[in-house]
Structures are given as structure tokens and as C-alpha cells.
N, C-alpha and C positions, 0 to 999 in steps of 0.2 A: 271543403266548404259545404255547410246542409242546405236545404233548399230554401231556407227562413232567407238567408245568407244571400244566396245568388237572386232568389225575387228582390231583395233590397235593393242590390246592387243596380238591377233591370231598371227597377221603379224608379228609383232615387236619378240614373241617368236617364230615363225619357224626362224625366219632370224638369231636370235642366235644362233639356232640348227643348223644350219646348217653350221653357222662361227665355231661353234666349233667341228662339225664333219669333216671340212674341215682340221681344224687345229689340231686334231686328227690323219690323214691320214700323214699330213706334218710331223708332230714332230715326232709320231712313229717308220718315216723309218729312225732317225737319230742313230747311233751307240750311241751315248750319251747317249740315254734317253731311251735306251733297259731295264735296272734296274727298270725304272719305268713302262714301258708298257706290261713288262714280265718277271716278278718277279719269280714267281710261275713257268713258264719254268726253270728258270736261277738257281732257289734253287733246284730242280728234275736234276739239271744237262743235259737236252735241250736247245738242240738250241733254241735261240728267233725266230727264223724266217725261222727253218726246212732247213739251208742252202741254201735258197734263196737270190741272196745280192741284187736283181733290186723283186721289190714287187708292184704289184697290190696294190693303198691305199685303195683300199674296197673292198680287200680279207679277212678282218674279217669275213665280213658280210656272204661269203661262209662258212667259216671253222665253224662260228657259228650254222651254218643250219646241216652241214653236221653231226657235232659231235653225237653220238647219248649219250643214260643215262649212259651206260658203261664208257665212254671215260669222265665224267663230275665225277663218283663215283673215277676211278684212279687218277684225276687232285686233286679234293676238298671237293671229301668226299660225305659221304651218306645224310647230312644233306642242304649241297649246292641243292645237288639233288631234295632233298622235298623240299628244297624253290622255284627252276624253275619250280617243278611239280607245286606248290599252285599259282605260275604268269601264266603258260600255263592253269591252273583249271580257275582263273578269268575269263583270256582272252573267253575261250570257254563260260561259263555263257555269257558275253555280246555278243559275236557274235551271237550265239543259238538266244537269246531274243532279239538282233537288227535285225534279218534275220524278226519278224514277228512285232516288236512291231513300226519298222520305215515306213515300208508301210500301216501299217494301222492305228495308230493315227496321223500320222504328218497330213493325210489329212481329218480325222475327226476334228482334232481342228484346223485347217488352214480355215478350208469353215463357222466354226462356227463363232459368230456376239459378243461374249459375253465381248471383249475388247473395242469394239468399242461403244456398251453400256453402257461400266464404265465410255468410254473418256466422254460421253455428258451428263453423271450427273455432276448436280449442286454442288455436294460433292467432287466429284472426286479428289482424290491430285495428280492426276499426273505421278503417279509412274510405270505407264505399257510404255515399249519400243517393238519395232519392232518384238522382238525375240519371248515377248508373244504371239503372234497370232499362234506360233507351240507350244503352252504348254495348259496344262490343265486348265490352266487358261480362256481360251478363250473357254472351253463348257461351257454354260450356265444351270442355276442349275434344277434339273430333266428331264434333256435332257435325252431322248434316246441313242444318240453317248454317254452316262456313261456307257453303257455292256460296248463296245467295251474294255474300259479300264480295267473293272472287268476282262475281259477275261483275258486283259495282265497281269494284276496281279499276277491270274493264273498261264498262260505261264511260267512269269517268275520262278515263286517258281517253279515249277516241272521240270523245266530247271536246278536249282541251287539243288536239290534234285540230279537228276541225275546223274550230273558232279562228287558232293561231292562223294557219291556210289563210281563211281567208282575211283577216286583218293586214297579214303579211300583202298580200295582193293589194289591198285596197291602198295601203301607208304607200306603197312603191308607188302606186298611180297620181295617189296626191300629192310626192313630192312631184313626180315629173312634171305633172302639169305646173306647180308653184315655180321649177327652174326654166321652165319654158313659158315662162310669161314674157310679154315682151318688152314691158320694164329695162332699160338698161341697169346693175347690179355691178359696182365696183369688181367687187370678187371673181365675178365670170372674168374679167379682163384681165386678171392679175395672177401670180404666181410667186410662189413662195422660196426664193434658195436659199440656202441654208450650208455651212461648210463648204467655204468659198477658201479655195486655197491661196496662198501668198502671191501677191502680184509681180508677175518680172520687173526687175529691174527697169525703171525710168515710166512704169505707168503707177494711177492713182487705182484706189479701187474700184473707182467708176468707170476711169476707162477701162479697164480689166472685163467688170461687168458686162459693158457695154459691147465690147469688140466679140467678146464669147456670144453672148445672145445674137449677136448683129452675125453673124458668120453662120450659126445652125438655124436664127430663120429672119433671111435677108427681109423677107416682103411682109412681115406681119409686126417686126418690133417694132414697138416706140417708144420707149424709155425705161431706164433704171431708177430706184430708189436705192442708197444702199442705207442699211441699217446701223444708227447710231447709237455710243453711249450715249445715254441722255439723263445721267441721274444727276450732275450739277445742275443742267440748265431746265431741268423736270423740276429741282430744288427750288431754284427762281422765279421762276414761274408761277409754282403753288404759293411762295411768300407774296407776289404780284397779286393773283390773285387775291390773297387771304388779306391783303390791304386794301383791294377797291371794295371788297364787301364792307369791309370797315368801315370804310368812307362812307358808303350807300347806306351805313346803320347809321352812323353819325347825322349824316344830311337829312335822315329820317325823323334821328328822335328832336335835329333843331327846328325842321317844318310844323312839327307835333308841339314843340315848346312857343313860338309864335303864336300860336292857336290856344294855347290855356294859360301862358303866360300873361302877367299885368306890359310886360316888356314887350313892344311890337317887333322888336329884331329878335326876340328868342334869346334861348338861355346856351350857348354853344358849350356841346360836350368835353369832357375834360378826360384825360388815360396818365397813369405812372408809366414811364417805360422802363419801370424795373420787371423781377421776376413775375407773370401772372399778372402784371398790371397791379400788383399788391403795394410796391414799394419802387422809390425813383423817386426823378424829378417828373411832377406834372406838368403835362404840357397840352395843349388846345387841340385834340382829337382830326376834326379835320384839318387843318394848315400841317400836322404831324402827318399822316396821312397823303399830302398832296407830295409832303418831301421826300416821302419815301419812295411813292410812285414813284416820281421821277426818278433816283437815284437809280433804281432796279429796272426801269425799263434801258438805263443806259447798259447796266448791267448784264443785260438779258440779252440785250443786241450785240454786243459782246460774247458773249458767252457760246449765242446759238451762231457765231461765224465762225469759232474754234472749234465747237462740236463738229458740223457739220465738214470741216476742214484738214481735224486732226484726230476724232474719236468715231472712225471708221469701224466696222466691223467687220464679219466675215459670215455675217448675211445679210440678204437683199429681197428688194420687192422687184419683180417685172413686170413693164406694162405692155400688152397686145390690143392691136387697134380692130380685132373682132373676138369673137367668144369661141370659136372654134376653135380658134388657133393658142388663145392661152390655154382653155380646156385640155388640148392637145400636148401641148409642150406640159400639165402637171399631172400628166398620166406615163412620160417618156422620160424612159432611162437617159441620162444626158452624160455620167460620164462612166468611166469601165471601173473606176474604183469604189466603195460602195461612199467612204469616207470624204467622197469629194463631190462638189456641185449637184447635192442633192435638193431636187428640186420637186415642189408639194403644187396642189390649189390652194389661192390662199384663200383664208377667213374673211370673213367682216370685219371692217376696220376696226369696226368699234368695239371687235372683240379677240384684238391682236393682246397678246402679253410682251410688250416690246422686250422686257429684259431676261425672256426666257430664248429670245429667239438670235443671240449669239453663241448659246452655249454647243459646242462643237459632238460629233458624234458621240466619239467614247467617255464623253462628259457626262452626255445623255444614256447610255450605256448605264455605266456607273450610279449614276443616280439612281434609274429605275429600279436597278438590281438591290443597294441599301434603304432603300425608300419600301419595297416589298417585303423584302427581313424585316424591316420593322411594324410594321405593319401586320406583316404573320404574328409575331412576339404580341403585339396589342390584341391579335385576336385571341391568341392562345393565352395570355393571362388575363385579358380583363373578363376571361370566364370562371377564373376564380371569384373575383368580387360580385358578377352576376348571379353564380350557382349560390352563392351566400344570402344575395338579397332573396331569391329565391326561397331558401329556406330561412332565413331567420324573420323572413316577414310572414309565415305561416304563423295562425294563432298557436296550435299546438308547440312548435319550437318557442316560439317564444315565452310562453309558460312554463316551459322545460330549462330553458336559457336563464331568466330572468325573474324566480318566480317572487321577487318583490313585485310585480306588475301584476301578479295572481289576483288582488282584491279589484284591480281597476276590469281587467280584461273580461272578469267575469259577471260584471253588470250584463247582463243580456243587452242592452240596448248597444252598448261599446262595441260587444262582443260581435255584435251585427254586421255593425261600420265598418269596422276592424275587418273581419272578413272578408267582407264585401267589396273594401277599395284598397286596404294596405297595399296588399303584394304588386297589385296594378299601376299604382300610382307610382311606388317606390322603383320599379322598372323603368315608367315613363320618363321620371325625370333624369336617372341615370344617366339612361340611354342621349338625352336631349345636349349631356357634355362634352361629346364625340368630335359631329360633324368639324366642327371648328380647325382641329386639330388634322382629320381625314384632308381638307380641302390645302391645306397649306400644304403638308405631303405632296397631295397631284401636282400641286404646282411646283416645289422645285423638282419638278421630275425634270422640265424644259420643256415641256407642252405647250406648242405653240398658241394655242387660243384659249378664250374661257369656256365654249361650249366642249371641248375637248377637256379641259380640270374637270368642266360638273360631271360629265359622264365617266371619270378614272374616279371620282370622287365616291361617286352613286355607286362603283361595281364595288368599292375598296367597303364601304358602308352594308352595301350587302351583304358580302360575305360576315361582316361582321356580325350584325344581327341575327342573321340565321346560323352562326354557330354559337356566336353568344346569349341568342335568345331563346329559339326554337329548342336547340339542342343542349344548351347551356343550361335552363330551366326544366327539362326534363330530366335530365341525368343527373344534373347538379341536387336537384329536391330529393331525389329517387337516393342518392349516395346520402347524403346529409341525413335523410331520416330512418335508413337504414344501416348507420355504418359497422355498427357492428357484427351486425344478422352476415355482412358480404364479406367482414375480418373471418367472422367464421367459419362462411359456407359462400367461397369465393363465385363456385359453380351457379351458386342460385343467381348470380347478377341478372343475366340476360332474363330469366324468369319475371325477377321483382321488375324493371326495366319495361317489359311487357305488363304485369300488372297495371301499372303505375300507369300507362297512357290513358285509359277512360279518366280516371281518379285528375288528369291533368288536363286534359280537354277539357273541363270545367272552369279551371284556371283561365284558358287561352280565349274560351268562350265569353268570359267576364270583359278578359283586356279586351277582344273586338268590340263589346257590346260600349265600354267607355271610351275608346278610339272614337268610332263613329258619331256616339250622341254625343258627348263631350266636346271630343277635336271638330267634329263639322259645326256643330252648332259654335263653337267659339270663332272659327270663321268666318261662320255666316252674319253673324251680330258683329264682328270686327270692334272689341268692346275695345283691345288693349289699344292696336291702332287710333280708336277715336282720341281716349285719355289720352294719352300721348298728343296727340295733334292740338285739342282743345288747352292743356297744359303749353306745350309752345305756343301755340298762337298768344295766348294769356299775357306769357309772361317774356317771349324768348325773343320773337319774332317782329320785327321793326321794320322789312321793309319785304315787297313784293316776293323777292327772290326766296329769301329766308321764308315765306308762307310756304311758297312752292314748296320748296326740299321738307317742311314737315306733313304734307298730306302728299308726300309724292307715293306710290305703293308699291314699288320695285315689281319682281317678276315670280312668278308661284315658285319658284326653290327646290327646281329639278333633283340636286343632290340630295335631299332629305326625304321629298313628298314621295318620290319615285322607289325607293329601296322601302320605306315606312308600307307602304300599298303592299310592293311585292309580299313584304314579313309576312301581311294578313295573308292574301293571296297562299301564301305558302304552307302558314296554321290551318287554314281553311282548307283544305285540300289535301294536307296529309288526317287531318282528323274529321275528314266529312265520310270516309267509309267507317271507319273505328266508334265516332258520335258522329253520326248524323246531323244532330239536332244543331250541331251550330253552323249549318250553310244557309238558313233563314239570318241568319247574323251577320253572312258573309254577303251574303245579297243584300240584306241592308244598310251593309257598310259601302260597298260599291254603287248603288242604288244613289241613295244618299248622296253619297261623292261625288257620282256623275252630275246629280243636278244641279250642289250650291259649288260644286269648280266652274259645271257652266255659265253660271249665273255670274260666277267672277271672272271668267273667262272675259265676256260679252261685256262688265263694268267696270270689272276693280283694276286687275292689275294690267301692268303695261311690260311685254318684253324685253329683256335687256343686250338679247339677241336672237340670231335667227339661223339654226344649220338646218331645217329643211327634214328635218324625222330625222335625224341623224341618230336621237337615243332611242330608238325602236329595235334596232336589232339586238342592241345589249337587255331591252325590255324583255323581245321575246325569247331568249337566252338564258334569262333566269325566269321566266316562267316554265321554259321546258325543264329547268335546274330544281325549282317546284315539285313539279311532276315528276323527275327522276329521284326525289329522295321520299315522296308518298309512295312510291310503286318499290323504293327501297324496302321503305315502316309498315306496308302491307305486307309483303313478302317474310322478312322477318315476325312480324304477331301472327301470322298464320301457321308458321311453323311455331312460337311459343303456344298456339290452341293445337299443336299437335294435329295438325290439318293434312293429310298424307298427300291431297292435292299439291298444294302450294307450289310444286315447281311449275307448274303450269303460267304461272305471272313471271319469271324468269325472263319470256319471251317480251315485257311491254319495256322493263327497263333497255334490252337492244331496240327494240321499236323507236323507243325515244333517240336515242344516239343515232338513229338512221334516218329520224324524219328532220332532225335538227343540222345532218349534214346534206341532204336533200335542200331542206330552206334556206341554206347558206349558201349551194351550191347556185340555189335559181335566183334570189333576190340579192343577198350581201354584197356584191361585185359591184351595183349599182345604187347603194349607199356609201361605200367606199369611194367610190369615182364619179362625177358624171357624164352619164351617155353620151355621146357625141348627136348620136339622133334626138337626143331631148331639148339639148339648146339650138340645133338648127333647125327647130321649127319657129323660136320667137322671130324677131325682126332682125333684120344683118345689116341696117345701116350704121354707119360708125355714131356711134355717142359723142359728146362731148370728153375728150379724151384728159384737157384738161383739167373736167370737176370728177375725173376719175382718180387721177392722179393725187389733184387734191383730197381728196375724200380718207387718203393714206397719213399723208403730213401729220402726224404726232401735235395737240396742240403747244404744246412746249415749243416747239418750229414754227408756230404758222401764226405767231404777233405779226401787228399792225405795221410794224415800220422795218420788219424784216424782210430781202428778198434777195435770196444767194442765186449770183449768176447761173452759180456753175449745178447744184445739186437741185433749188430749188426753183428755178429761171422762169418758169409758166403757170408753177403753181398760185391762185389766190391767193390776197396775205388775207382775206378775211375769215376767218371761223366759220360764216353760214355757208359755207360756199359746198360745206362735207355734206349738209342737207336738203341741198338745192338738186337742180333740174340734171342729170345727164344725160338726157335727151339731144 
């Protein structure tokens, strides 16, 4: 890419950041589009806009500064929290190490000649642009000006050592204080078993349950859940549902037809109850409707006394009538085989995956083991098609490839664009076909909860893009536009390999630079969400509920946004000694991040659950994973500049391995568990044991005219009962 090229690219993505932060400030202050810009206000029962009706349009940008960690833990939780902490952590790493690494190589490798002696060999292919003269590419090999860089190498690691420390410290503190609120919390009361063996002869699984728990701790149990198939009467249930919605559309569009009809009773809806509603006999939508109710609610009642009677499993929920003592008993070995009554802490209810949680040990085994084979195979070929797009969205290869596209490519204007966004964009949307796929994996792994999938999900995503992106695009462009030079002269690889990294920092430099203004700014405008909402409401949407679920905004999308951060994080940091120049990019993408996440943090979306930083240790893990592959790609260019130093950095890659079993050793134990001193500080009177209990009940169990003596005898049959008082 020349510099005509990369300034396009620059200009061309500030100028849309800035259309859509323009257009952000506009739409926001319309009454309309309040649902979408302030969801998470509007569901807390807040004002959108604090009873101001004339607004400053970049008064976010204050309220985001202002808000401190408190006001972001009441909005969205403790988890939103540690992810602005892990974007304020980035940001600091490159600021720290741009404060020394930009004044002092940019003008080491700016004064040096080593570009300019590539351009006037007779070999030369051409491939150095403007930019290289500030990258390390332009020291020449066993220069002196190579300390300088070792230094930063240095710098940098003990810069990103630092930060991690203390973020590490500070995550631990604000989980603890978040579980030691005094709040009663389902989950502190409960416990998770799992591979519950065959019951003796003449008892049920509950007594079984029951008699085990009631015997290892007499004074603290009060009751069993045990865990049900539930996929018939799950079946029924959603058809139940999916029929009163119907009815509530119905009874909608005939209140609306009374009102613009000449007809004072309305025009009553009409449905085929053929395929699709396409084909059938029609028939009068609500009185259809009211039959079916009934027929399924007999059904259902039916249904969930067989379930809960004859489609037992061989796990269970347990309830303890303090937090110590459940806390205690999901930290304690309970039986001597490992394959038997194993028992966890359990999750938030509302983030139990009920049908992952009968699958038996070596189920689980098994799974994880074929689930990771493939998963390996995904990472290792879809770097073929990566390493491709790679090269075949270069201009060069593609005129070589293609060269019926010679007359178009070579319009200078094309020629620009081309440059400028191809390779970037064509990566972006690749990469955006993945997750999908990633996320169903973690899950049949038997992963008890969701916040456990996003985070197997997010590590399984990681790995991906950093060998598919980072390393996949470096080596891949490097092979493809050299392949025959490396058929010939197999030796020279590692050389061209080293070549090629300034010549690609340019590349990686582009994609941050459209990551940030692009990706933030289209979430700060929330252009696609509005269209969307505006289009339903329009046309789709008939009754209250049906409003809701189209402006509702789900939760930021740990699985993707979290590994997508690290990728930069990781570009950024192995090419911030080698080019310099793109940790102004790197800082502005973090920079950036931090404010318009906080801004959505504090308005838009709403969590869909809550483990308490639970994804911080896997964050800071592969940010040390980061660091240990820059301290890699230092080590190795410094010996392709024939730098006699170079084993000297030997020493940071074990540093890293030491500080990362150090910070495992002092905090991990108490993300894994918790403390027994953290929850006996909140309050120790007993909760309401009953809206604990309930808070568990599967809604497929917990209809209105259902109440099993025996499993479910105390639970509320009402639904609100899971988001009421236990107090």
C-alpha cells in the first residue's frame, strides 16, 4: 500500500466517524428513537434524558467521563465493569509505551538508509512504501540503533506486567465486594450435583437426593431440586406460549379495527390453519386461539406431572438455608470417586442450560475432547482461505491473477479504494461467519451455564484469530507472493518472513484504523438496530409485548467483542516496537472504546447475566499470550537484523511464564471459588427460602394451575415470584 493509499483510507474512515457521530447526536434527541438509545434507562424505569427536553448533542461524552465504577456496577453489572477495566488496562499499556517508544524509534529509524538500499538493489521487488522509513525495517542489520529497540521491547513488557498487577488486584476487589453485598442471591444458596448415581432399590431420586445431603449436613439442608427432561413439556409450553401471543395480536389488530372501522364491533381476525397459515380451513383467529389455549394448558398440566414424576435425571439443584454453608458444601469433595456426586456452585438461574446439565462425566469427557479436534482442524484450515484472502485481495496479486481487471484497477481513483479497504474489509466480514458456529461447539460441550459457553466460546475465538489472522496473514501474504523465490531458495524463508513484517504493519495498521472509526462509530449511531426497530414497529408489531422484544438490546456480546479487542490488542503490541507508528491507532481504538462502550454501558444494553468478572482471568491470559508472542516476533527480527545481542530478550518470554503463574497463583483460586470470608460479611439472616427455591423452577414447571406435592410442594406457581423479594 503507498501513502496516497493508507491517507485515503485514514480520511475516508474519520469522515464516516464522524457522519455517524453527527448522526448519533441528531437521531438520539428524537422522542422516537428514545427505546433505542436508552433502553436500559427506560427498563430501570429512568428518564431517557434526566428530564432535560433541549440537550447538549455531546452531552454523552460528559456523562461518560463523569460516571465513575459504582454508577456503571448499578446500570450493568460487575461484569460490564471488568470489561471497561480490560479497555481502560489496554489503553494505559499503549499510552505508558507510546510516551517513550514514539520519541525514541521513530527518529532512530527515520535517519536510518536501510530502505533506501533495498530500493537500489537489482533484486528489489518493490514492495517498501513511504511509511517504511518510520518502521524497523529501515535499520540496517547489526546496527547499533537495534539496543534502542531491545530497550523497547523491554519497556514495553514491564509496562504491560505493571498494568495487568494492578487491574488484577483491583477486578478481585470489586468482585468481592459485589458477592458480599448483602442482597440475598439465589445462587449463594444453592449447589450444583451433577452425576448422581442409581438410587437403591425402593427409593425415588429425591429421596436418594435428599437422604445424602440430609446426612453430610444435617443443620444447614433444606431442600432438593432434582433435574428434569424437560423437552416435551419445554415443547408445550413454547406452543402455549406462542398461542397467547397470538391471541394478544389478534385482540390488538380487533381494538385497532373498532377504531377506523365504519363497524363499531371491529373487523375480527381471520388465520388458515394450514402450512404457514398459507392454505386450510379459515377460521376466526381469536375463538381459534382461545381452543387451543385450553386444549394445551390441559396438556401441559399433564405433561409437567409425568415429567416431574417419571423423567428424572441424574442431576440436581440443592438448597441451604445460609450462604456459608452452600458456599462450603460447592467447594467440598463429597464423594471418593471422581465419576460420582460431583458437586459445583451453582449459576444464575437464568443462566442454567438445563439440557446440558444431565450429561454424565465421561460424556462430558468425550465431548470436550471431539469438540477441541475440531475446532483445532477449523483453526488449521480456515487458514488456508484466510492466507488467500490475504493475498488475493492485494492490488498487486490481483492484477497478476486476474489481469482482465487490469483496465478497471488501474483508474487511480479505484486503484485508491481498492487499496485502501479491499484486504480490510474482505477479512472483516470473513471473520464475522465464525462465532456462530464457535458458540454451539462450547455448548455441547455440557457446560453448565451461559456465562461459562461465552467464555469457552471467546477462548475457542481467540485462538482462532490470532492464528488465523495475526499469523495467518502474515505468513500467508509473505508465501503467496513469494512462492516461488521460497521453491527455490527454501533457506531464505525466515529472512523474506522478517522482511515482510514492516511492509505488513501497514496492512494491520489500516484494519485497526477501520475497526475503531468504522466499528465504534456504527455503534454509537446504532443506525442498523434503529432500522430494524422502526421497520417492526411499522409494520410487525401489534401489541405492547411484541414493541418490547423489538427495541429490547440484548447484552454487549462478550464472545466476539472480547477476543475482536484482544486481536488489536495483540497487532498492536507485537508491531508497536517493529512500527511504532500504529500505537497512536492503538490508543485510539481503545481510547474510543472506552468511551462510546461506556456510554452503552450506562444506556443501551442490558445484561443477560451476571458471573462477577468471572471473564478476567481468561482476559488477562491472553493478554499475557500477547505479550508472549511480541517478545516471540522481537526476538526472532532481531536475530533476522543479525543483532548479536538478541539473546538478551530470551530472558522476558520466561518472565512472562513466571508472572502469569505468580498471578494465578495469588488471584485465580478466588475467581474459581468463592471466599468463604467474602460472603460472611453480607448479612446471615435466612432469606426467603421459598422465592429462592422458586427463582430455580424452569418456566415450563412453574404454570399457573400446576403444583406437585411432592418435587414442587412450596414453590410459587406464579412466574413473577423468580424476580421478586428474597429478602
Amino acid at each position: 500500500m503507498d501513502f496516497s493509499s493508507f491517507i485515503t483510507s485514514l480520511a475516508t474512515s474519520f469522515v464516516i466517524f464522524i457522519v455517524l457521530m453527527l448522526l448519533f447526536a441528531w437521531l438520539s434527541r428524537r422522542p422516537g428513537n428514545k427505546v433505542v438509545y436508552y433502553p436500559s434507562r427506560i427498563i430501570k424505569g429512568m428518564d431517557a434524558w434526566d428530564g432535560k427536553r433541549t440537550r447538549n448533542p455531546f452531552a454523552w461524552i460528559g456523562e461518560a467521563l463523569k460516571a465513575n465504577e459504582g454508577d456503571v456496577v448499578a446500570m450493568a453489572g460487575v461484569d460490564t465493569a471488568v470489561y471497561l477495566l480490560f479497555l481502560a488496562s489496554a489503553l494505559g499499556i499503549l499510552v505508558l509505551s507510546g510516551l517513550v517508544l514514539l520519541p525514541l524509534l521513530l527518529p532512530l529509524a527515520a535517519t536510518d538508509i536501510n530502505v533506501k538500499l533495498a530500493k537500489t538493489e537489482k533484486n528489489s521487488n518493490g514492495t517498501f512504501s513511504e511509511l517504511d522509513n518510520l518502521a524497523m525495517g529501515n535499520i540496517r542489520k547489526s546496527s547499533p540503533r537495534l539496543w534502542g529497540f531491545l530497550f523497547a521491547t523491554y519497556w514495553v513488557s514491564f509496562v504491560t506486567y505493571y498494568i495487568l498487577w494492578k487491574a488484577y488486584r483491583h477486578v478481585s476487589q470489586l468482585r468481592a465486594a459485589a458477592l458480599a453485598a448483602p442482597e440475598p442471591k439465589p445462587e449463594q444458596f444453592t449447589v450444583l450435583v451433577r452425576d448422581i448415581p442409581p438410587p437403591p432399590n425402593g427409593q425415588t431420586r429425591k429421596e436418594q437426593v435428599d437422604s445424602y445431603f440430609r446426612s453430610l449436613h444435617p443443620d444447614t439442608f433444606y431442600r432438593s431440586m432434582v433435574i428434569t427432561d424437560n423437552k416435551e413439556v419445554n415443547k408445550i409450553w413454547e406452543e402455549l406460549e406462542n398461542y397467547r401471543k397470538k391471541l394478544a395480536r389478534a385482540e390488538a389488530v380487533l381494538e385497532v379495527s373498532k377504531k377506523t372501522s365504519s363497524n363499531p364491533e371491529g373487523t375480527r381476525p381471520t388465520n388458515r390453519t394450514g402450512f404457514l397459515g398459507l392454505i386450510g380451513k379459515k377460521v376466526d383467529t381469536i375463538g381459534d386461539c382461545n381452543n387451543k389455549i385450553k386444549e394445551l394448558i390441559s396438556k401441559l398440566e399433564a405433561e409437567q406431572k409425568k415429567t416431574v414424576t417419571e423423567k428424572q435425571s441424574t442431576a440436581a439443584l440443592v438448597f441451604f438455608n445460609g450462604k456459608l454453608a452452600a458456599i462450603s458444601a460447592g467447594q467440598t469433595l463429597h464423594a471418593q470417586m471422581v465419576d460420582t456426586w460431583r458437586v459445583t456452585e451453582a449459576p444464575e438461574p437464568r443462566q442454567l442450560l438445563w439440557l446440558n446439565l444431565p450429561i454424565n462425566f465421561y460424556q462430558r469427557q468425550t465431548r470436550r475432547t471431539v469438540i477441541y479436534f475440531i475446532v483445532f482442524l477449523t483453526v488449521v484450515f480456515y487458514m488456508i482461505p484466510i492466507g488467500l484472502i490475504s493475498a488475493f485481495t492485494t492490488l498487486a496479486n490481483l492484477r497478476k491473477l486476474l489481469p482482465f481487471l487490469k483496465p478497471v484497477v488501474d483508474i487511480a481513483a479505484i486503484k485508491t479504494v481498492l487499496e485502501a479497504f479491499l484486504p480490510q474489509i474482505a477479512l472483516i466480514v470473513f471473520l464475522a461467519l465464525l462465532p456462530a458456529f464457535l458458540m454451539f461447539l462450547s455448548n455441547k460441550e455440557g457446560i453448565p451455564s451461559q456465562s461459562h459457553v461465552v467464555r469457552a466460546t471467546s477462548g475457542k475465538y481467540f485462538y482462532f484469530i490470532i492464528f488465523n489472522v495475526f499469523i495467518g496473514v502474515t505468513i500467508g501474504g509473505t508465501l503467496f507472493s513469494s512462492l516461488k523465490t521460497v521453491q527455490k531458495h527454501p533457506d531464505q524463508l525466515i529472512s523474506m518472513l522478517g522482511q515482510n513484517l514492516p511492509p505488513n504493519a501497514i496492512f494491520f495498521l489500516t484494519f485497526v484504523a477501520l475497526k475503531f472509526f468504522v466499528g465504534f462509530g456504527l455503534e454509537l449511531s446504532r443506525l442498523v438496530p434503529l432500522v430494524i426497530y422502526h421497520i417492526k414497529r411499522k409494520y410487525l408489531c401489534k401489541t405492547e409485548d411484541e414493541l418490547r422484544a423489538a427495541w429490547a438490546p440484548g447484552d454487549l456480546g462478550y464472545a466476539t467483542r472480547v477476543p475482536n479487542d484482544i486481536l488489536i490488542l495483540t497487532i498492536v503490541l507485537c508491531y508497536s516496537v517493529i512500527a511504532p507508528l500504529i500505537l497512536p491507532f492503538g490508543v485510539a481504538y481503545f481510547g474510543l472504546g472506552w468511551l462510546i462502550l461506556r456510554n452503552q454501558a450506562l444506556k443501551v444494553y442490558v445484561p443477560s447475566y451476571e458471573s462477577y468478572g468471572r471473564m478476567w482471568p481468561h482476559m488477562h491470559s491472553r493478554i499475557l499470550a500477547a505479550l508472549f508472542l511480541f517478545q516471540l516476533t522481537m526476538i526472532g527480527y532481531l536475530f533476522v537484523k543479525t543483532f548479536y545481542y538478541a539473546p538478551i530478550l530470551v530472558f522476558l518470554p520466561i518472565l512472562s511464564v513466571v508472572f502469569a503463574y505468580v498471578c494465578s497463583n495469588r488471584f485465580y483460586l478466588s475467581f474459581r471459588a468463592t471466599p468463604l470470608e467474602v460472603v460472611s460479611q453480607s448479612a446471615k439472616e435466612i432469606p426467603n427460602m421459598e422465592a429462592i427455591f422458586a427463582a430455580y423452577v424452569p418456566p415450563c414447571l412453574s404454570y399457573d394451575k400446576f403444583n406437585d406435592a411432592d418435587q414442587f410442594e412450596d414453590a410459587p406457581s406464579q412466574m413473577p415470584s423468580r424476580t421478586g423479594s428474597f429478602a
